[in-house]
N, C-alpha and C positions, 0 to 999 in steps of 0.2 A: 263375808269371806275371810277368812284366817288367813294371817302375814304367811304363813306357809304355803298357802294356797296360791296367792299373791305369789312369792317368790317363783313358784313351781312355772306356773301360767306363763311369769316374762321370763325363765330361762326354757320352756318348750318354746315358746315364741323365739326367742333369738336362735333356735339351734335350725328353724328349717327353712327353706330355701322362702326366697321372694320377702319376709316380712326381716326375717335376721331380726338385729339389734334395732334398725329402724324402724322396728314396730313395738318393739318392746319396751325400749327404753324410755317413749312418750307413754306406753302405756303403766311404766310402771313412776312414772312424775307425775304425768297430768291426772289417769283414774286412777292408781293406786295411793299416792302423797308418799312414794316410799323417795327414802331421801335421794338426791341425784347421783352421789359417788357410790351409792351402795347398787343402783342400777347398770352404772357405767361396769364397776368392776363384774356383778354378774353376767352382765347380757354380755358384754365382749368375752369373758371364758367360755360361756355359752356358745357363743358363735364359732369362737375357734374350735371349739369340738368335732365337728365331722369333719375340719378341713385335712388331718393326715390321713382320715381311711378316703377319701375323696381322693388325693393323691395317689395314695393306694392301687386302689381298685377300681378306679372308675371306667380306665381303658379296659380292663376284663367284662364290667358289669357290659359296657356301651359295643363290645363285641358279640358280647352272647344276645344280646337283646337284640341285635344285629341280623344273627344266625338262629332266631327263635322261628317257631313254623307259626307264631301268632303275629297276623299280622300288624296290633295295636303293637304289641312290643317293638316289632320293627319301626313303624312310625316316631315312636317314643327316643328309638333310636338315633332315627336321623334327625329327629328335634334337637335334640341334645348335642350331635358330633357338628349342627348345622351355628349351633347357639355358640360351642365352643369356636368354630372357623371364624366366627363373624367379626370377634373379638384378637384373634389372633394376631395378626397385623400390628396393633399399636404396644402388644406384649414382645412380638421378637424385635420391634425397633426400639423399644426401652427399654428390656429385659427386666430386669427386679426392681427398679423404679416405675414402669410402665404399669406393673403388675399392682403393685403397693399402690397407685394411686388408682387406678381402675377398682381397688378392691376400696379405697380411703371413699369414693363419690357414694354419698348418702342414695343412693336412688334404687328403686326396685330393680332385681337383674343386675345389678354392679359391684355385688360383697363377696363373703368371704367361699361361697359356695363355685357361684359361677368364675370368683378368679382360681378357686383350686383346678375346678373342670377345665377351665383353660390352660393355667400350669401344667396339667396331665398332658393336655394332648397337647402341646407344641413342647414337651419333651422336657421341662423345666428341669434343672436338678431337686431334689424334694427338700434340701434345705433350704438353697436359695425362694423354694416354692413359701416353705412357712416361714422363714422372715419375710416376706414381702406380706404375707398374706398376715402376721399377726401387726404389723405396723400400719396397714392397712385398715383393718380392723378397730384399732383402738384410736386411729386418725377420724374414721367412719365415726367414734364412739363419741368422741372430742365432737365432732359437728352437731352431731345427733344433739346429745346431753346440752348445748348450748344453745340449740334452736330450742328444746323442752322446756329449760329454764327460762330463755329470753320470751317466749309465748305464753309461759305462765306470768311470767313480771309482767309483759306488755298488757293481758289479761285481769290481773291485779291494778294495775293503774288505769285501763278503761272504766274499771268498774267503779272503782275508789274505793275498795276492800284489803282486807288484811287477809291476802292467800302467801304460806308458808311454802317458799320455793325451795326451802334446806332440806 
């Protein structure tokens, strides 16, 4: 595979929901060997990518899909306004802190998508939306990048080999 290929792979990876940066940034340390700052800084612009048309659009898209005569749309719908509610609560009790750090927790469901979608619908302002959501992100990038590295070192010193964690 070509570094190009490689780059392309972890920054689709980081832009779509559920794997984000957390999939890609191990993926681009541990099977790629690409270096770690070079993954952090990608895969976090990556991720922040869809989060202002998220902002955007997403209460249009999660209305129409709403009022769609299919009924998989509909369902799709209240997945979604059901995912952003669930989350809502600890966002308007810590507003752009609340946010930033729900979007900061490395875990599937917790980045930079699902806190824009909640930003949306609990009415955020769209600035305060993306600073929370790019501090979030690069905090997310910060944990990630140090568990990839620290599990390759730990990895390297199991084994008693010379693996290049730079």
């Amino acid at each position: 595979m070509t570094i190009w290929l490689k780059y392309l792979t972890m920054f689709g990876l980081a832009m779509v929901p559920v794997s984000e940066l957390r999939g890609a940034i191990p993926l681009g340390i541990i099977a790629y060997d690409i270096p770690w700052y070079q993954c952090y800084i990608l895969c976090c612009i990556a991720n922040l990518i869809p989060v202002p048309f998220i902002l955007l659009l997403i209460k249009k898209i999660i209305k129409w899909m709403g009022e769609s005569k299919y009924k998989f749309l509909r369902k799709v719908s209240v997945w979604i306004q059901n995912k952003a509610d669930k989350n809502t609560d600890a966002v308007n009790k810590y507003g752009i802190f609340g946010l930033m750090l729900f979007v900061a927790i490395p875990l599937p469901m917790t980045g930079a998508w699902t806190g824009a979608l909640v930003a949306a619908v609990t009415n955020m302002k769209f600035k305060r939306a993306i600073i929370s959501c790019i501090f979030g992100v690069l905090i997310a990038g910060t944990i990630v990048t140090l568990i990839s590295t620290g599990a390759l070192s730990a990895l390297d010193w199991m084994l008693g080999s010379k693996l290049d964690v730079a």
